[in-house]
C-alpha positions in Angstrom: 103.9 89.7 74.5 104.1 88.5 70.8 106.6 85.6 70.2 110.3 86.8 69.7 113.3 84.5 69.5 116.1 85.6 71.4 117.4 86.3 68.3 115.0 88.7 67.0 115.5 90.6 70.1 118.5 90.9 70.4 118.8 91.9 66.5 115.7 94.9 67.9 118.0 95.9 70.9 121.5 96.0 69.6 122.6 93.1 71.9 124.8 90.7 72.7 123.9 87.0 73.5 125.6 85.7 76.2 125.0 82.1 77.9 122.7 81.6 75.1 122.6 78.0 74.1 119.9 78.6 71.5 119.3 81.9 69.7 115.7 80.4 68.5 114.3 80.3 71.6 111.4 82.3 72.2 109.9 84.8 74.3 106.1 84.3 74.8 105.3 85.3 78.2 105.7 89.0 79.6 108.7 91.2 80.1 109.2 91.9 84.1 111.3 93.5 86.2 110.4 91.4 89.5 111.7 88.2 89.6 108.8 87.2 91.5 106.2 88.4 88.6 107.9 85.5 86.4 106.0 83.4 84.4 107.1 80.7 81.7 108.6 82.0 78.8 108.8 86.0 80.2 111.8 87.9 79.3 112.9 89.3 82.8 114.6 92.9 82.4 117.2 93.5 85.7 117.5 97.2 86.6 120.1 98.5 88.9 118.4 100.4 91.1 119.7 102.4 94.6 118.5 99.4 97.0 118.1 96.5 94.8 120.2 95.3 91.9 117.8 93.0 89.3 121.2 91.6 88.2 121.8 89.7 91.6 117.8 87.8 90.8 118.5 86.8 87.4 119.7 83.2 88.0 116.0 83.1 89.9 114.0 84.6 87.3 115.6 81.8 84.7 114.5 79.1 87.3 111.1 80.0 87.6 110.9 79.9 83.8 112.1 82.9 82.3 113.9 82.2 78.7 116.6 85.1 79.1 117.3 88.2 80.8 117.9 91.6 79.8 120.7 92.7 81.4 124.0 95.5 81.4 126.3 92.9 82.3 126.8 88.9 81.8 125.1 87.2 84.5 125.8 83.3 84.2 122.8 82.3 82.5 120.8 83.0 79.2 121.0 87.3 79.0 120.7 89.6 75.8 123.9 91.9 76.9 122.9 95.8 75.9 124.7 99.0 77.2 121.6 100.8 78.8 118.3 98.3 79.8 116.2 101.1 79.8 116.9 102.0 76.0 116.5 98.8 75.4 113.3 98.3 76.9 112.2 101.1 74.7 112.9 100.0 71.3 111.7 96.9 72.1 108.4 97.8 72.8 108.7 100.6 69.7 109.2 97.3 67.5 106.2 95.4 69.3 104.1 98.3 68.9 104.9 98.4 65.2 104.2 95.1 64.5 101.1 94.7 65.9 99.7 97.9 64.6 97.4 98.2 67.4 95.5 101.6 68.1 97.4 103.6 70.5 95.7 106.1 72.6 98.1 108.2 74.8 97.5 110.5 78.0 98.6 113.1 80.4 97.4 116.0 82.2 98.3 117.2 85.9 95.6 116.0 87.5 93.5 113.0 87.1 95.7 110.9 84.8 95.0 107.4 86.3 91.4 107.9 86.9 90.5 108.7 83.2 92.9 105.9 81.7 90.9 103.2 83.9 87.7 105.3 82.6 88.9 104.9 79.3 90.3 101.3 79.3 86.0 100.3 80.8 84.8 101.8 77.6 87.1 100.7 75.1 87.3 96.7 76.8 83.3 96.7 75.8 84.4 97.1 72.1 87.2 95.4 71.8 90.1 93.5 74.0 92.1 96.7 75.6 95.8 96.3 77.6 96.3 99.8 79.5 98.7 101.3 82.0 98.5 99.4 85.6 98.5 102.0 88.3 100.4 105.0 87.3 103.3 103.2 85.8 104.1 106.3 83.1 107.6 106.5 83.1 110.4 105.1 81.4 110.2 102.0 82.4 106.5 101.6 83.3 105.1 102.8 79.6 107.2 100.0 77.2 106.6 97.2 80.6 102.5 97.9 79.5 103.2 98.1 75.8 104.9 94.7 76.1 101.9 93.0 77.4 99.6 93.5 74.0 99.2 90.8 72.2 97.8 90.0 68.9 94.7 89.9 70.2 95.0 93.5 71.5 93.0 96.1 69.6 93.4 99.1 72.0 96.9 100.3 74.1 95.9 102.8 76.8 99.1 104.7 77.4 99.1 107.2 80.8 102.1 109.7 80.8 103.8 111.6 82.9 106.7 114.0 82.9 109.3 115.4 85.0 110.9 117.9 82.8 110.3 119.3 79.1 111.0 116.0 76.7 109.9 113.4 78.6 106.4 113.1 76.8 108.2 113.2 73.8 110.7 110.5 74.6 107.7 108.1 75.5 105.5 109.1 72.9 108.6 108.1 70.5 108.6 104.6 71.9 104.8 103.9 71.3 103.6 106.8 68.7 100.1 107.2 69.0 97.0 107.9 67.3 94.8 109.5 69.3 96.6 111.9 72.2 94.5 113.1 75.1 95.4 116.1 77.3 93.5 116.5 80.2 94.4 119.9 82.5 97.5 121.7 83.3 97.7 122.3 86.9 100.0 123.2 89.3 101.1 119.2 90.1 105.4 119.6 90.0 105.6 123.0 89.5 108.7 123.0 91.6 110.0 121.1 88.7 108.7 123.3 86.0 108.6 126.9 87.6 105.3 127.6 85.9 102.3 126.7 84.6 103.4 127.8 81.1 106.7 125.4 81.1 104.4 122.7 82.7 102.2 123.4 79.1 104.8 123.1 77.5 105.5 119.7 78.4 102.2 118.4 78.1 101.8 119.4 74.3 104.1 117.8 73.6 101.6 114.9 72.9 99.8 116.4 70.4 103.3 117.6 68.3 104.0 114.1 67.6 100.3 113.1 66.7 99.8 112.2 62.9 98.0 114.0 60.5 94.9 111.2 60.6 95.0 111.2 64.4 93.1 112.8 67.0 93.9 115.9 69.4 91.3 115.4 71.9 91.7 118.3 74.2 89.7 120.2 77.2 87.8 122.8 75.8 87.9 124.3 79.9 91.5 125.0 80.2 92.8 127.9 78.2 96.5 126.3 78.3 95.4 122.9 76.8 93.0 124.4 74.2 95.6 126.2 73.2 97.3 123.5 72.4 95.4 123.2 69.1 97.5 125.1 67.4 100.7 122.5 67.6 99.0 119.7 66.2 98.6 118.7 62.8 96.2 116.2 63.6 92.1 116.9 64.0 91.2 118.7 67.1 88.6 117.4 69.5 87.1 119.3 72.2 86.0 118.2 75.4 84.3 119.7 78.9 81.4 121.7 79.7 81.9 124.6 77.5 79.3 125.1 74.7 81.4 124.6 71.5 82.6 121.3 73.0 82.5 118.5 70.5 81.7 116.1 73.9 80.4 117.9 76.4 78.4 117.4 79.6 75.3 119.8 80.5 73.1 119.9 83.4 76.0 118.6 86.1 74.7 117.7 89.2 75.5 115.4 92.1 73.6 112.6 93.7 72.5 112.8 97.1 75.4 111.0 98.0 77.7 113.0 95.8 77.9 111.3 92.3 78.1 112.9 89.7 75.4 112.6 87.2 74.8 115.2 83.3 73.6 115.3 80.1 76.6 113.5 77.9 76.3 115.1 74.5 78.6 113.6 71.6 78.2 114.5 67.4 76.4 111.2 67.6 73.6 112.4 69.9 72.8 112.9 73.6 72.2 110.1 76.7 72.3 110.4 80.8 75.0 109.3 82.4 75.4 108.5 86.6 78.7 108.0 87.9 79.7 105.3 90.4 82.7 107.6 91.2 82.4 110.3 93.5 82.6 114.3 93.1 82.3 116.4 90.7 85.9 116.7 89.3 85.0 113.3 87.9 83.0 114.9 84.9 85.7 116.2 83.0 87.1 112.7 83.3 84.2 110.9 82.4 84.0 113.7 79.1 87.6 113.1 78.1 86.9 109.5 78.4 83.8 109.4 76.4 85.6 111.8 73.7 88.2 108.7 72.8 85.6 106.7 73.3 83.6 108.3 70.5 86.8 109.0 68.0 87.4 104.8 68.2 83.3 104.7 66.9 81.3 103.6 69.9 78.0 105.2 69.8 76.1 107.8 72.7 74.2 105.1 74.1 77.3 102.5 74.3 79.8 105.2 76.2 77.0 106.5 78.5 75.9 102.8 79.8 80.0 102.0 80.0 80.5 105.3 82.4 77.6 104.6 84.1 78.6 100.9 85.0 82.4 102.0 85.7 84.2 102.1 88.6 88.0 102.3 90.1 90.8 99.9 88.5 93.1 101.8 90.6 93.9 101.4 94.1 93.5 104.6 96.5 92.3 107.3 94.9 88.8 107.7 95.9 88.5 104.1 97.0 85.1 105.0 99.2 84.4 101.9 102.1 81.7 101.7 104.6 82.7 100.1 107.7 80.1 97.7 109.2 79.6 100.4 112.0 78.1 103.0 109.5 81.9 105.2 108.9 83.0 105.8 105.5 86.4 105.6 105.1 87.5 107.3 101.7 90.9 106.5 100.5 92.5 109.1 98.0 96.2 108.7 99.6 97.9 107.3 96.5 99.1 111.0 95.3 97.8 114.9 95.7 98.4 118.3 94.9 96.6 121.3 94.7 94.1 120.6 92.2 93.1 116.9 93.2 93.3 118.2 97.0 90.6 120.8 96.3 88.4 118.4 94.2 88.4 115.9 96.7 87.2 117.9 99.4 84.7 119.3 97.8 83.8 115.7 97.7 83.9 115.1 100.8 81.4 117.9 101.4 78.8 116.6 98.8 79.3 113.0 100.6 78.5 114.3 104.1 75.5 116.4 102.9 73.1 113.9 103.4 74.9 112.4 106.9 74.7 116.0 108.1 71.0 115.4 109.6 71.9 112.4 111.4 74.4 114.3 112.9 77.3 112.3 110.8 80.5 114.6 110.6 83.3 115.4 107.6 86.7 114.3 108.7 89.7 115.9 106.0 93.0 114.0 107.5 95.2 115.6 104.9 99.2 116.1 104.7 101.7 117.3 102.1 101.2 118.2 99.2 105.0 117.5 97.6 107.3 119.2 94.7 105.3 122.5 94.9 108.6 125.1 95.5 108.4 128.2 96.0 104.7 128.5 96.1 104.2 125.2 98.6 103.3 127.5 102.0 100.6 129.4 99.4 99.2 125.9 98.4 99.0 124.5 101.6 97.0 127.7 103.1 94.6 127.9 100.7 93.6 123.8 100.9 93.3 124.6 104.8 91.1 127.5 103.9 89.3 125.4 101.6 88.1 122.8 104.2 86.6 126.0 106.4 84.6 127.2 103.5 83.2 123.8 102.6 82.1 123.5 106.4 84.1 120.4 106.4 83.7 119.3 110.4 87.0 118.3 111.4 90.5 118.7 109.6 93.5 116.8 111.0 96.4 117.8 109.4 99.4 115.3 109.5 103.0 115.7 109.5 105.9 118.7 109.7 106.4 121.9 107.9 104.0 121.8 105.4 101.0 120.2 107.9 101.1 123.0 110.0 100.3 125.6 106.8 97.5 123.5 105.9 96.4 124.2 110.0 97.2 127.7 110.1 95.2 128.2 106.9 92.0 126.9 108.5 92.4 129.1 111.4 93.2 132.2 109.2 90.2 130.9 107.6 87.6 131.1 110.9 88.6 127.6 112.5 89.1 127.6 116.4 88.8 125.2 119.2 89.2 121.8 117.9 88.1 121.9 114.2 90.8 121.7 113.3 94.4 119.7 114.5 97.8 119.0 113.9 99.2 116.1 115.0 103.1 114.7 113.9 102.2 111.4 112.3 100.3 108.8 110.7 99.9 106.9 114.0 98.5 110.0 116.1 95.7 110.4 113.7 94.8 107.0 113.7 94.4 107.1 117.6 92.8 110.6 117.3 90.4 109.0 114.7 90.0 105.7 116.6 88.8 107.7 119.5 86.5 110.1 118.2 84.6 108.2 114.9 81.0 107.8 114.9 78.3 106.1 113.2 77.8 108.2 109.8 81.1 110.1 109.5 83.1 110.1 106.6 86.6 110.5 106.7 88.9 111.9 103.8 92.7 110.8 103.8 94.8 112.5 100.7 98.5 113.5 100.7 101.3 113.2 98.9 102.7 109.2 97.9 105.6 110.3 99.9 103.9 110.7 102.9 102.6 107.2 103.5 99.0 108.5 104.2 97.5 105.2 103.0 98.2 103.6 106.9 95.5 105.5 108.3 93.0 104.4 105.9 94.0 101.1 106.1 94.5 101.2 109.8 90.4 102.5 110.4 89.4 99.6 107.9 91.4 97.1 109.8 89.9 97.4 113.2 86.5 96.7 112.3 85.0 93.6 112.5 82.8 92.2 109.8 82.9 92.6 106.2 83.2 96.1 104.6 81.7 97.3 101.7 83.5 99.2 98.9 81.6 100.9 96.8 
């Protein structure tokens, strides 16, 4: 972060010093919210939360070298006092932000969110130094804890958002107003929140409302609901995706061999091939949207497709493909899933086991729930069961309760018998189904809600190999 005084931020917050010896000393380091994340001269922020009070670890954050905390109550040593820490978090960062006049480029969507912020944070790193959004911290909280670590050095701020309800984009979009706003899809991801598609678009344009009149609407030309969304901006409209009058578009999509995607990137600027490291084909439109900021922040055709080309995953789990010294690919897209990402990543998985087919290496979708769906969750989980028949995936193993068994009794509606397709009650079971039954060349998908704590068995059939393992 720039260098406050406690002073200044407590002047930016509406605070109250408390234990504070010297108002003029300075915050240099980064704001955290784990005590064990400290680093000389951070500014550590202590939450309340339902397990773990931040307030009780804010004698330890001073100690290993944090100046002051930001706090809700006095805590015995060197705190900034504020009525609500997670305001105050805000308008601090609204006042970094400000100051350092960097270019902000925000982004939400339903579906692939993370993956197109660590697309877009590759490109824009080549031109100039970038901070963006670890993981998928796009709340609250997470948003100003990534603002706060620009610097003056920092030319670009990658921003991921997410919502849970209508004025949450808004309220984050408040905190770091940004230049160029990206929407990438709206799907059908927390529509038990939302009750519809339309409330869910609702939400998401919110973005573009706040946009200024020299910024950048970069939306997907392939949605109807987010192209509609041109007409609530005042800024300039860019369009991205595979439809003709896109201003960034791809043509000619295909998939490698071993199912990466590869097109014609076409930008006002000119035209260049691009390959993908990542894997399936839902990974275009993320490439597109990324090249679309990429282009509105001046880096030429050439530039953006050699950065997508050379980029990979910043982001752990979500299509984090491994071989295993004994020739079986483990792909790991358990960080998050509903019905859109579900579909995208078996098909996939189908393009990835085309060419293991011959050798006789099988398609393994270990798959649970799919959360925050309501009312239409059983219809959901049916048709991602029904899915996996149709793409002749070989085995599916669905894991968990309720919503496991739909994804099962979809595949048998579907045309699948004998044992094509299982339901087993835990992680554990289909890590000993899987131990058992994996052979050289099979591929194994593992995608379900966070909730659901699918991650184990991916880490579980990487773990009991011996050797090194290569990610690719």
């Amino acid at each position: 972060m720039i260098a406050l005084s406690l002073a200044e931020i407590a002047g930016i917050v509406g605070g109250q010093p408390y234990d504070v010896p010297d108002l003029s000393a300075t915050v240099t380091g980064p704001v955290v919210i784990d005590s064990r994340e400290v680093q000389q001269g951070s500014l550590f922020a202590a939450f309340a939360g339902e397990r773990v009070d931040g307030h009780d670890y804010a004698q330890r954050a001073v100690e290993a070298g944090a100046t002051a905390v930001l706090a809700a109550r006095p805590v015995g040593v060197p705190a900034i006092v504020v009525d609500d820490v997670v305001s105050a978090l805000g308008a601090l960062a609204r006042a970094v932000v400000e100051r350092l006049g960097t270019a902000v480029v925000a982004l939400t969507g339903s579906a692939g969110k993370t993956s197109t912020k660590d697309l877009i944070a590759q490109l824009l790193e080549r031109k100039a130094p970038t901070v963006w959004t670890p993981g998928s911290l796009n709340n609250e909280i997470g948003l100003p804890l990534t603002a706060l670590r620009a610097t003056a050095e920092t030319r670009h701020l990658v921003l991921e958002m997410g919502a849970r309800g209508i004025g949450h984009i808004h309220y984050l979009a408040d905190l770091t107003p940004p230049r160029i706003g990206l929407v990438l899809n709206v799907g059908s991801a927390h529509i038990g929140e939302f009750g519809s598609r339309e409330a869910i678009a609702q939400a998401k344009g919110e973005l573009v409302e706040v946009l200024p009149e020299d910024g950048a609407a970069i939306l997907n030309a392939d949605d109807p609901l987010v192209r509609a969304m041109a007409s609530r901006t005042k800024a300039r409209v860019l369009l991205f995706g595979e439809a003709p009058d896109a201003d960034v578009r791809g043509e000619n999509v295909r998939l490698t061999d071993d199912g990466r995607p590869a097109f014609a990137l076409h930008t006002p600027t000119g035209c260049s091939d691009v390959t993908l490291r990542l894997y399936g084909e839902h990974h275009v439109s993320n490439a597109l949207a990324a090249a679309a900021v990429a282009h509105e922040l001046g880096m030429s055709v050439t530039e953006i497709a050699d950065a997508l080309s050379g980029a990979g995953t910043l982001s752990r789990w979500r299509m984090e493909v491994t071989e295993r010294p004994d020739g079986v690919t483990v792909v790991n897209d358990a960080y998050n899933a509903n019905p859109e990402s579900m579909k995208a990543a078996l098909r996939a998985l189908a393009a990835m086991g085309k060419a293991r087919r011959a050798a006789g290496g099988r398609t393994w979708a270990v798959l649970g729930q799919m959360a925050e769906l309501g009312d239409s969750s059983l219809a959901e989980h049916d048709a991602v069961g029904r899915l996996a028949v149709r793409l002749n995936v070989s085995k599916l193993v669905a894991v968990g309760g309720r919503e496991a068994s739909w994804l099962q009794l979809g595949a048998y509606n579907e045309g699948s018998w004998g044992e094509e397709s299982v339901h087993v009650s835990d992680a554990q079971a289909a890590v000993d189904l899987l131990r058992s039954e994996l052979r050289p060349g099979d591929v194994v998908l593992v995608k379900a809600s966070r909730s659901v704590g699918l991650e184990k068995v991916a880490l579980a059939l990487l773990e009991t190999t011996e050797g090194e393992v290569a990610v690719r």
